[in-house]
C-alpha positions as a Markdown table, in Angstrom:
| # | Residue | x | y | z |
|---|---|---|---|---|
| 1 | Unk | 23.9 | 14.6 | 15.6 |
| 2 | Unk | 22.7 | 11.4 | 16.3 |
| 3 | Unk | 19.9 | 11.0 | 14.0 |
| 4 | Unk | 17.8 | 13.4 | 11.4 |
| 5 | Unk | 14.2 | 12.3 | 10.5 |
| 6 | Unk | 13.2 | 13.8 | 7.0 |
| 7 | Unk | 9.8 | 14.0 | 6.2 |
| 8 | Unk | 9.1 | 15.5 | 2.7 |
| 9 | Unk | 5.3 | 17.4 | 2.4 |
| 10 | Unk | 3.9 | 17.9 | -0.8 |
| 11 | Unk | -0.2 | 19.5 | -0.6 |
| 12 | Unk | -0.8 | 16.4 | 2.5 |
| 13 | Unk | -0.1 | 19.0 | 5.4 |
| 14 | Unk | -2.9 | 18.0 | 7.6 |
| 15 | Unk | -1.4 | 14.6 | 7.5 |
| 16 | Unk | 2.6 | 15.8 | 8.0 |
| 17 | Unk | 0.9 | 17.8 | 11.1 |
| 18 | Unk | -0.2 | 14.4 | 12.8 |
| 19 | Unk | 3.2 | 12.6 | 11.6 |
| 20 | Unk | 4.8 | 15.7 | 13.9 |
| 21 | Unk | 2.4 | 14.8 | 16.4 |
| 22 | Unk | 3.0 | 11.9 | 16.7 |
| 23 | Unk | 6.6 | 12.5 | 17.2 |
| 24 | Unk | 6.7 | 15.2 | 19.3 |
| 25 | Unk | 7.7 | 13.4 | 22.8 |
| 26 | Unk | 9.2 | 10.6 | 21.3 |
| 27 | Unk | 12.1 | 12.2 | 19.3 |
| 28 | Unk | 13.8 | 13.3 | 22.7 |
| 29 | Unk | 13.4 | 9.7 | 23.7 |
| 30 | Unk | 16.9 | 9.5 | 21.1 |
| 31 | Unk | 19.7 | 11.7 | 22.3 |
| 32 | Unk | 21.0 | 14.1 | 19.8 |
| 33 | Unk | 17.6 | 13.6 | 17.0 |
| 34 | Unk | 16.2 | 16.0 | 15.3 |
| 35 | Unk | 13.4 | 16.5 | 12.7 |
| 36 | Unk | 13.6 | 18.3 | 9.2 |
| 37 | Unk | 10.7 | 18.7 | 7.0 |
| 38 | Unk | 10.9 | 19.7 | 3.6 |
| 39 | Unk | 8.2 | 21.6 | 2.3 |
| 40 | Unk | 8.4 | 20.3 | -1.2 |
| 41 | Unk | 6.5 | 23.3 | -3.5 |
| 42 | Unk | 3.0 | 23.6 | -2.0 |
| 43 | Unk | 3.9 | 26.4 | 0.6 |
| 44 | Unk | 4.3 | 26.0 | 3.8 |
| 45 | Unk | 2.8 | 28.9 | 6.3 |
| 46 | Unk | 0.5 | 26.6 | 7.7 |
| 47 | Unk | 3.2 | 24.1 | 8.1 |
| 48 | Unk | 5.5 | 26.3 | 10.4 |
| 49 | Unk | 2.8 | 28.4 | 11.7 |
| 50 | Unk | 1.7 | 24.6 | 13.2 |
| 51 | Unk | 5.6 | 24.3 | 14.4 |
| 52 | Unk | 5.6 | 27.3 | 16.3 |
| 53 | Unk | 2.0 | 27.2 | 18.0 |
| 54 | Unk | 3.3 | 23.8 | 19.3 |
| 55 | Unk | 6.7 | 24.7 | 20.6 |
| 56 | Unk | 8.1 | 21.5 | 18.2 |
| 57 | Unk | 10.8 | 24.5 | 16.9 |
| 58 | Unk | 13.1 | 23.2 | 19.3 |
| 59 | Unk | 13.7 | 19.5 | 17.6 |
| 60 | Unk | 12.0 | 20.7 | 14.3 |
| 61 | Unk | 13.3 | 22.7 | 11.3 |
| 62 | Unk | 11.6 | 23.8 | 7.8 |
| 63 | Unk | 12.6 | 23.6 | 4.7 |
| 64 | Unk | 10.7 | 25.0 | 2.0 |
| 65 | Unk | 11.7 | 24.2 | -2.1 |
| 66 | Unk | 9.7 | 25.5 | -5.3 |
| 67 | Unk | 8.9 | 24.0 | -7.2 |
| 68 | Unk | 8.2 | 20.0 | -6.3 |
| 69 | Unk | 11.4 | 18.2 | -6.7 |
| 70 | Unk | 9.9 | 14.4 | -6.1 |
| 71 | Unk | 10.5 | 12.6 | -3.3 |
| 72 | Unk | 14.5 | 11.7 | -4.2 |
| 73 | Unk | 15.2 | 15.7 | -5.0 |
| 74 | Unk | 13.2 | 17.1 | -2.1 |
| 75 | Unk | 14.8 | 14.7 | 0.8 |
| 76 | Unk | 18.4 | 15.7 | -0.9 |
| 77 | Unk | 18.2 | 19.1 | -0.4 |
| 78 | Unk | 17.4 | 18.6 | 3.3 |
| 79 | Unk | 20.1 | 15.6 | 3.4 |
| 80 | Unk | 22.6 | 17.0 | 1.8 |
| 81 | Unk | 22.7 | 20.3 | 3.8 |
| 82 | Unk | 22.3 | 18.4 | 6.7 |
| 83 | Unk | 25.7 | 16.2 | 6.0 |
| 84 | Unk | 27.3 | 19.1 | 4.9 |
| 85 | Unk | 26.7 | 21.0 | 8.6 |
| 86 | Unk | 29.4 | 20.9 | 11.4 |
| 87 | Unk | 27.1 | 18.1 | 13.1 |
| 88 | Unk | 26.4 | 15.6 | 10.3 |
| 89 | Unk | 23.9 | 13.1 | 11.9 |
| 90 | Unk | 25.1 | 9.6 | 11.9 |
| 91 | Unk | 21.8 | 8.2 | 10.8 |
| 92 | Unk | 18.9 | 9.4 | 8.3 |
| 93 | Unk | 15.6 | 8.2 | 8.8 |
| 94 | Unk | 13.3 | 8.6 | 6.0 |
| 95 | Unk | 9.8 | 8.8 | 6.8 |
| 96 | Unk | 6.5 | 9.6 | 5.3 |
| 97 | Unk | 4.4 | 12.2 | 5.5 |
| 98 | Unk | 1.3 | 10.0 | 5.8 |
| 99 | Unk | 2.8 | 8.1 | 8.7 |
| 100 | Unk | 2.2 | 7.7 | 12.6 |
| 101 | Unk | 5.5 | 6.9 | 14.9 |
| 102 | Unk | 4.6 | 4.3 | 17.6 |
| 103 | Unk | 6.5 | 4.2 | 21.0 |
| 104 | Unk | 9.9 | 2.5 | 20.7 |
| 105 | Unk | 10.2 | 2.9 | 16.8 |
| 106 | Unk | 13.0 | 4.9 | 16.5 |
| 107 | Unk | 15.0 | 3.5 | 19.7 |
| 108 | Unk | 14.3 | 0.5 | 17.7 |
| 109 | Unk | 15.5 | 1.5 | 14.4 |
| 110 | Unk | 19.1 | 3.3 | 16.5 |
| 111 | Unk | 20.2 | 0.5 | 18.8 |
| 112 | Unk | 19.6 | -1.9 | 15.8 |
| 113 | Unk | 22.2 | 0.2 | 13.5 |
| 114 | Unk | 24.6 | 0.3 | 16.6 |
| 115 | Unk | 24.8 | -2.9 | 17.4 |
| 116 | Unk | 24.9 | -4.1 | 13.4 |
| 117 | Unk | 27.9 | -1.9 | 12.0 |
| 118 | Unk | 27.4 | -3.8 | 8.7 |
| 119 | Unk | 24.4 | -2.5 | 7.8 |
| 120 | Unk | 23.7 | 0.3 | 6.0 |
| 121 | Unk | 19.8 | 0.1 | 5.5 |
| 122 | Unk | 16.9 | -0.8 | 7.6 |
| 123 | Unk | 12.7 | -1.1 | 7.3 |
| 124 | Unk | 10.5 | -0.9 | 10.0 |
| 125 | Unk | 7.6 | -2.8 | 10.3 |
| 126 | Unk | 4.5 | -1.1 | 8.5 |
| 127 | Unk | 1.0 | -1.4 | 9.8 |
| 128 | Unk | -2.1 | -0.4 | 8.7 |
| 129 | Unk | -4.8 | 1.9 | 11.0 |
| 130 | Unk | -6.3 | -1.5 | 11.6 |
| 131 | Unk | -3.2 | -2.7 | 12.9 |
| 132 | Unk | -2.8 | -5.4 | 10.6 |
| 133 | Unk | 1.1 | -5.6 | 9.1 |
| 134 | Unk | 1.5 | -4.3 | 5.3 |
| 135 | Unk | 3.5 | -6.3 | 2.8 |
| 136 | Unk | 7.3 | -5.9 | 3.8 |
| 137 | Unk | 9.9 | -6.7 | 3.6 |
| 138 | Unk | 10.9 | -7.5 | -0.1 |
| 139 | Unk | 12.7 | -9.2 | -2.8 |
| 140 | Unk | 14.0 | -7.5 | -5.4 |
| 141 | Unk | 11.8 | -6.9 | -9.0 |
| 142 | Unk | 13.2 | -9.9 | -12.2 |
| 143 | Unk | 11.9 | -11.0 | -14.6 |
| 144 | Unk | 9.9 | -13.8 | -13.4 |
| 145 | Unk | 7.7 | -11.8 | -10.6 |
| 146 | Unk | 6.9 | -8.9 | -13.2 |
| 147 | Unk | 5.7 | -12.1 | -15.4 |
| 148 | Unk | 3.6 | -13.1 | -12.1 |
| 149 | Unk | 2.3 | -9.7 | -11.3 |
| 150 | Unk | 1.3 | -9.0 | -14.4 |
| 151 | Unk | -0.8 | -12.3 | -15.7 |
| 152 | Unk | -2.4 | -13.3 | -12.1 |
| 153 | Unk | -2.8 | -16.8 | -12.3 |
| 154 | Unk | -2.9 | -19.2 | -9.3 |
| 155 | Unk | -1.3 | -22.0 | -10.9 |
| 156 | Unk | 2.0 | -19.4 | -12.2 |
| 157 | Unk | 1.5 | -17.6 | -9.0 |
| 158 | Unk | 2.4 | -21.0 | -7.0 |
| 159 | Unk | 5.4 | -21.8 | -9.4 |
| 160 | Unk | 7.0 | -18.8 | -9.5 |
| 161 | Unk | 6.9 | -18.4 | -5.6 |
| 162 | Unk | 10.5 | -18.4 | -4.9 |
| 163 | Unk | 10.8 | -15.1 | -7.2 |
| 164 | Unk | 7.5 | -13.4 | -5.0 |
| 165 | Unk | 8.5 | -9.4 | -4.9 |
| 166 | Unk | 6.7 | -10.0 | -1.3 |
| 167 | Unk | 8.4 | -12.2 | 0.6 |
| 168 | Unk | 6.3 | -14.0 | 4.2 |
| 169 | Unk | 6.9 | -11.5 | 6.4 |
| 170 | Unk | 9.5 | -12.1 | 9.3 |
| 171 | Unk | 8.4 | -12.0 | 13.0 |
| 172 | Unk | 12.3 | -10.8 | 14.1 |
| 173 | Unk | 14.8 | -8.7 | 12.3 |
| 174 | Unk | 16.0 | -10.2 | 9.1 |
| 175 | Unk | 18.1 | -9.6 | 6.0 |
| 176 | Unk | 16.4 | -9.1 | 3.1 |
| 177 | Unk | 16.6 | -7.3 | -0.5 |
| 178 | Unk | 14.7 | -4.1 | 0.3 |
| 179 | Unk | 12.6 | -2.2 | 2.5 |
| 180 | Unk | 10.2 | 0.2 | 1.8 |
| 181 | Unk | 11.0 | 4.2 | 1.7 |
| 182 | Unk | 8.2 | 4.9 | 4.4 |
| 183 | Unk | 10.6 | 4.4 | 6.9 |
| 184 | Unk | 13.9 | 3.4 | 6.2 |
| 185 | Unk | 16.9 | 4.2 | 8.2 |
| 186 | Unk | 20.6 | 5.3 | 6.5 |
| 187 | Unk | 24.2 | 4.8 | 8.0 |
| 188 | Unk | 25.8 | 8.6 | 6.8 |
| 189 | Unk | 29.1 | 6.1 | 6.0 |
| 190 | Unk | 26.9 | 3.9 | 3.2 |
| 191 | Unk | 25.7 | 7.4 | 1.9 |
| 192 | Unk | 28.9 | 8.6 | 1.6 |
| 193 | Unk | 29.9 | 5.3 | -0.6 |
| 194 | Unk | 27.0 | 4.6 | -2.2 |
| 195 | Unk | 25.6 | 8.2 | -2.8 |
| 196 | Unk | 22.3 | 10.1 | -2.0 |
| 197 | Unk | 18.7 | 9.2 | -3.8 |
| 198 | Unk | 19.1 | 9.0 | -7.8 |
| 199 | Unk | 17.3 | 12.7 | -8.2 |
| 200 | Unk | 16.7 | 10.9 | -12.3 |
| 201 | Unk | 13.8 | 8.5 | -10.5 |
| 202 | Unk | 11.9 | 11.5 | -9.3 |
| 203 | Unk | 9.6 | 9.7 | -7.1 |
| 204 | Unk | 9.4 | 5.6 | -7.2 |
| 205 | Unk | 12.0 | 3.2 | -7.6 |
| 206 | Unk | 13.8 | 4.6 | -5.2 |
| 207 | Unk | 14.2 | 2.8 | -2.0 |
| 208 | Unk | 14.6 | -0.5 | -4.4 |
| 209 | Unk | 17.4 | 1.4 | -5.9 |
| 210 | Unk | 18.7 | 2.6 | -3.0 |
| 211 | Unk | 18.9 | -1.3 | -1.5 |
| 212 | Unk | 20.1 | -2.5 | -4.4 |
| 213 | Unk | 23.3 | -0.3 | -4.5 |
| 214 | Unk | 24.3 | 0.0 | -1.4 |
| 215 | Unk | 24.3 | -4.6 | -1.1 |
| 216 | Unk | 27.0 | -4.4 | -4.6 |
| 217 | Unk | 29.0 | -2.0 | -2.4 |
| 218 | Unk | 28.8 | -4.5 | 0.7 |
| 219 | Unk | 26.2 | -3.3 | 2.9 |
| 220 | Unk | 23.1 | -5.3 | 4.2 |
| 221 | Unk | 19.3 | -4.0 | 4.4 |
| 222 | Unk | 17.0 | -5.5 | 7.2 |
| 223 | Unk | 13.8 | -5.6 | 8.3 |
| 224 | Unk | 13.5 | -4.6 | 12.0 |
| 225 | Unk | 9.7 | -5.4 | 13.3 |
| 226 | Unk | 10.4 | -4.2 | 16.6 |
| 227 | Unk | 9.5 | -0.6 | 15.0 |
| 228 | Unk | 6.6 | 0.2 | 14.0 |
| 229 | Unk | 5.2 | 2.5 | 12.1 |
| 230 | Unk | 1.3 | 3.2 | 11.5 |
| 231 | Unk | 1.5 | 3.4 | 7.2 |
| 232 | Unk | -1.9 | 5.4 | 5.6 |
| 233 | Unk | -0.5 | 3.6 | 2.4 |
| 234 | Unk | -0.8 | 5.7 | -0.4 |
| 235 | Unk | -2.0 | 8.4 | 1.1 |
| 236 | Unk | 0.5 | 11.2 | 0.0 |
| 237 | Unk | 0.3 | 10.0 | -3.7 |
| 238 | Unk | -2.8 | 8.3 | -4.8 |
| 239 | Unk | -1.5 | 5.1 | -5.6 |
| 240 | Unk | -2.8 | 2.4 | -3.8 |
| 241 | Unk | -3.9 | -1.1 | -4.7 |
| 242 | Unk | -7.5 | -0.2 | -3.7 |
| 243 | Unk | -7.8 | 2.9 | -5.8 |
| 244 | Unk | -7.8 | 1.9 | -9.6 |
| 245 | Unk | -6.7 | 5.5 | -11.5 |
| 246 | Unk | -4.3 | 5.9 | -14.7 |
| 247 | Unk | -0.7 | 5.3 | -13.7 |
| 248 | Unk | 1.3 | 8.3 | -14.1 |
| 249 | Unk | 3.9 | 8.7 | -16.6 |
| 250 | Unk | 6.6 | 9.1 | -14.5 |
| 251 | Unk | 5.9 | 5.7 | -12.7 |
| 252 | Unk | 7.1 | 3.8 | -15.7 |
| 253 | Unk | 9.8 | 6.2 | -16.5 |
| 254 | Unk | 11.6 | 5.3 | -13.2 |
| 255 | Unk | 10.3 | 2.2 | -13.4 |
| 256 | Unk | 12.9 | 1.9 | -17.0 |
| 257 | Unk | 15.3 | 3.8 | -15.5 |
| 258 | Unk | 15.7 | 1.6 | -12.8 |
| 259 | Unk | 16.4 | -1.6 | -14.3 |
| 260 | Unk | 18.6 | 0.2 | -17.4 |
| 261 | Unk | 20.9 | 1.5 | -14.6 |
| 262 | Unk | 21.1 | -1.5 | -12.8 |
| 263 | Unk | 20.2 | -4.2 | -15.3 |
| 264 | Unk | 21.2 | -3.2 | -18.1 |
| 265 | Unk | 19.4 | -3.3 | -22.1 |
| 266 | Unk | 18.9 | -6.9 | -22.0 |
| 267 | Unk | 17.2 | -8.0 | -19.0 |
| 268 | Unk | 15.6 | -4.9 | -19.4 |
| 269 | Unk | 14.1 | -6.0 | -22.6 |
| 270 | Unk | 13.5 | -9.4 | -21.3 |
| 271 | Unk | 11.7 | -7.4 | -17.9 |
| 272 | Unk | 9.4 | -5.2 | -20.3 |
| 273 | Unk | 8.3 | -8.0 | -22.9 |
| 274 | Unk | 7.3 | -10.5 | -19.8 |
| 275 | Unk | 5.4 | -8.0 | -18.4 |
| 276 | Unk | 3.6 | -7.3 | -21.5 |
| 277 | Unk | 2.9 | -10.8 | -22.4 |
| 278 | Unk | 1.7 | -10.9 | -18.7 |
| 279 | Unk | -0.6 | -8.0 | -19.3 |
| 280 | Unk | -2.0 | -9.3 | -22.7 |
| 281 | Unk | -2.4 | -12.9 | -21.4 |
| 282 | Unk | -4.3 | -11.5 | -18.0 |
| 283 | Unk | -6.9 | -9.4 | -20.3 |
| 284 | Unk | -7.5 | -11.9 | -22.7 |
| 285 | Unk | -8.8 | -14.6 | -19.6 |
| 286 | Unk | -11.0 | -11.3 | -18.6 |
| 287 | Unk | -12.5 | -11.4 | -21.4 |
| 288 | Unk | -13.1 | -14.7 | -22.1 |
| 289 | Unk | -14.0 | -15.4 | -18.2 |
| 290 | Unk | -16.1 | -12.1 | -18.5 |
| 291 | Unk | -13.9 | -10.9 | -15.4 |
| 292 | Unk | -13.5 | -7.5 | -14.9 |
| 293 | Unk | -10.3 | -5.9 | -15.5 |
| 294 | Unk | -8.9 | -4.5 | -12.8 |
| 295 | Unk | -5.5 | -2.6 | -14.0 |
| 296 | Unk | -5.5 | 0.8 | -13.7 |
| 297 | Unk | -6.9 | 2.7 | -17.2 |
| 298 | Unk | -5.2 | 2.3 | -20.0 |
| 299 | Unk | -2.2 | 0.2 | -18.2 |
| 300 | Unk | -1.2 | -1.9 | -21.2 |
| 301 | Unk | -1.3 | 0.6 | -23.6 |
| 302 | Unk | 0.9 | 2.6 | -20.8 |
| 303 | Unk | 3.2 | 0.1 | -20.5 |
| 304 | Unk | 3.6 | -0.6 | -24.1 |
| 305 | Unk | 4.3 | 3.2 | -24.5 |
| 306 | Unk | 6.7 | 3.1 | -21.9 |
| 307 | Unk | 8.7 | 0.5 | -22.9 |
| 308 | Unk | 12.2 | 0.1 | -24.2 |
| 309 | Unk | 10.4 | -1.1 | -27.7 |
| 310 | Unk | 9.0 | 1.9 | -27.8 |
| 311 | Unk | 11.5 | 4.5 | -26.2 |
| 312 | Unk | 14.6 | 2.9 | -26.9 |
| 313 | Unk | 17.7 | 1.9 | -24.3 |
| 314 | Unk | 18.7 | 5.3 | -23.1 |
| 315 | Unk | 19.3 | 5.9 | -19.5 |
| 316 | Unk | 17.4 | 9.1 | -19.2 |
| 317 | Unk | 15.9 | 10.8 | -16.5 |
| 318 | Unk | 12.4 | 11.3 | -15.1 |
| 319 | Unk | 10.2 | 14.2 | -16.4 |
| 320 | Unk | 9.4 | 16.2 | -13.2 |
| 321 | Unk | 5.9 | 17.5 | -14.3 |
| 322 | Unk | 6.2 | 20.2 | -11.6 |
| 323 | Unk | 8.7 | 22.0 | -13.8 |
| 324 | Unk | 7.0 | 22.0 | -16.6 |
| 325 | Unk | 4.3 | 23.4 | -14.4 |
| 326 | Unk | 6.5 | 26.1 | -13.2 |
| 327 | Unk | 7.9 | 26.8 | -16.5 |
| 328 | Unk | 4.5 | 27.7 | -18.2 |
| 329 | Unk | 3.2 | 29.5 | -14.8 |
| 330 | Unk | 6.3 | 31.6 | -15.4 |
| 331 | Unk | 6.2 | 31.7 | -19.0 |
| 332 | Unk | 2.6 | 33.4 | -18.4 |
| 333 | Unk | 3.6 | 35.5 | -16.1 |
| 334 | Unk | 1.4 | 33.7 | -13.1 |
| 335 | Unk | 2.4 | 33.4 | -9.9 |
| 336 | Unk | 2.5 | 29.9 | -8.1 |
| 337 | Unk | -0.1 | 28.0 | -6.8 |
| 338 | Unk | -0.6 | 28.9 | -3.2 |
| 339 | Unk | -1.2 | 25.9 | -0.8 |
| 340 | Unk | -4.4 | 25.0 | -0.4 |
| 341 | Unk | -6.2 | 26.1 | 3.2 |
| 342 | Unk | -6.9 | 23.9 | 5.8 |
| 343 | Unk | -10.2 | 23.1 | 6.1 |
């Protein structure tokens, strides 16, 4: 096999549905492609019953897991088998459930990994229903731009630009630190080095992760604007820079895990308390400037709580909160939540 997509659904079927759609008479376009979705816990009749009224069974497969295993554990069950098969594919394209394929994205996204035997990772170019291009690619997270993101001010903002997560974005394919999980293609040789998705981050982190372990073993990540790929940012998960709602627990905890694994207990330390002074110094000018705050609910206090001055330096892993959610359902003797119907 050439190349697998893997799209991972979780309750946003309407909007998998139109990624399909928008695939269906472009995946033949690559020789030996295929699709695999992984229904990840919310289902999935409606899912393949949409597969097999639109003949996409041919080049499309189903997967369904209960319960939700995040985005790292449900795109590893379907990578795993998949490199395991008689045909591995050579590349792995992971792609969104709340994304539209353009024409000439994945040709892009092939020829460049054929031509570029060094690299193990590359982005497309993400755009908005609008059309206009989404931040991407990026640098990786320090010290210094989780100071910047957290304080917002102009004059720190200018100083600490060589340290900006989001780098100007690049008109031709370029190296770069990371690119984001939307769509990101793998070389099965880097995976077989470096490893699948760290199942501990549950659901964030991971692409950074990803990117940052495959360059110590030697491989490069790029940003490849020739494909493009229509990004409803946000839309699977609920967190977008637009929408202000309390930051879930398990966005901080990969968020530590991350940079204890690959940081270590120091600069971890030195990550949480500039963030925190960030934080504090940011809501102190709202006040004063009688600005309104616009962090997510309860952010500082979260991130307080979250951090290594609170929870100590243990690597741990991320609470899946779908398990504990299956655990009690089963511990009550209730069956799973079906699906919701499409309206």
């Amino acid at each position: 096999m050439k190349l697998l997509v893997v799209i991972l659904n979780y309750r946003v079927t309407e909007l998998t549905i139109d990624c399909l759609r928008s695939l269906a008479g472009r995946i033949v376009r690559v020789p030996g492609a295929r699709v695999a979705v992984c229904e990840n816990g919310s289902g999935g009749e409606r899912l393949q019953a949409e597969i097999d009224r639109n003949g996409w069974g041919g080049w499309c497969s189903l997967t369904p897991v209960y319960p939700n295993l995040g985005f790292t554990g449900g795109n590893n069950v379907v990578i795993r088998a998949a490199l395991a098969s008689a045909d591995p594919p050579e590349y792995v394209l992971l792609l969104n459930s709340d994304t539209l394929v353009h024409d000439g994205a994945l040709e892009a996204l092939v020829e460049f990994m054929d031509a570029h035997p060094r690299v193990g990772i590359a982005g497309s170019q993400l755009v908005n229903p609008d059309d206009s291009i989404q931040a991407s690619p990026f640098r990786f997270h320090g010290i210094a731009s989780q100071f910047d993101a957290a304080i917002r001010f102009a004059l720190v903002h200018r100083l600490l630009a060589r340290w900006w997560v989001v780098a100007p974005t690049p008109t031709r394919a370029s190296a770069c630190d990371w690119v984001s999980g939307a769509s990101m293609i793998l070389r099965r040789t880097m995976l077989g080095e470096i490893g699948l998705l760290d199942e501990g981050l549950y659901t964030y982190y991971d692409d950074i992760d990803l990117c940052q372990r495959a360059l110590r073993a030697g491989w490069e990540t790029w940003y490849v604007p020739q494909s493009r790929i229509t990004h409803l940012e946000g839309a699977a998960t609920g967190i977008v820079h637009r929408v202000v709602k309390r930051r879930p627990a398990y966005w901080f905890q990969a968020r530590r895990r991350f940079f204890l694994r690959n940081h270590g207990a120091l600069y971890t330390a030195l990550v949480d308390l500039a963030t925190l002074l960030g934080l504090v110094i940011y809501r102190f000018r709202c006040l004063v400037l009688r600005k309104p705050d616009t962090d997510p609910p309860r952010f500082l206090a979260d991130a307080f709580r979250h951090s290594v001055f609170v929870t100590g330096f243990r690597v741990r892993e991320v609470e899946n909160p779908a398990l504990k959610e299956a655990a009690a359902s089963s511990a009550a003797g209730a069956a799973p939540v079906p699906e919701e119907k499409a309206g």
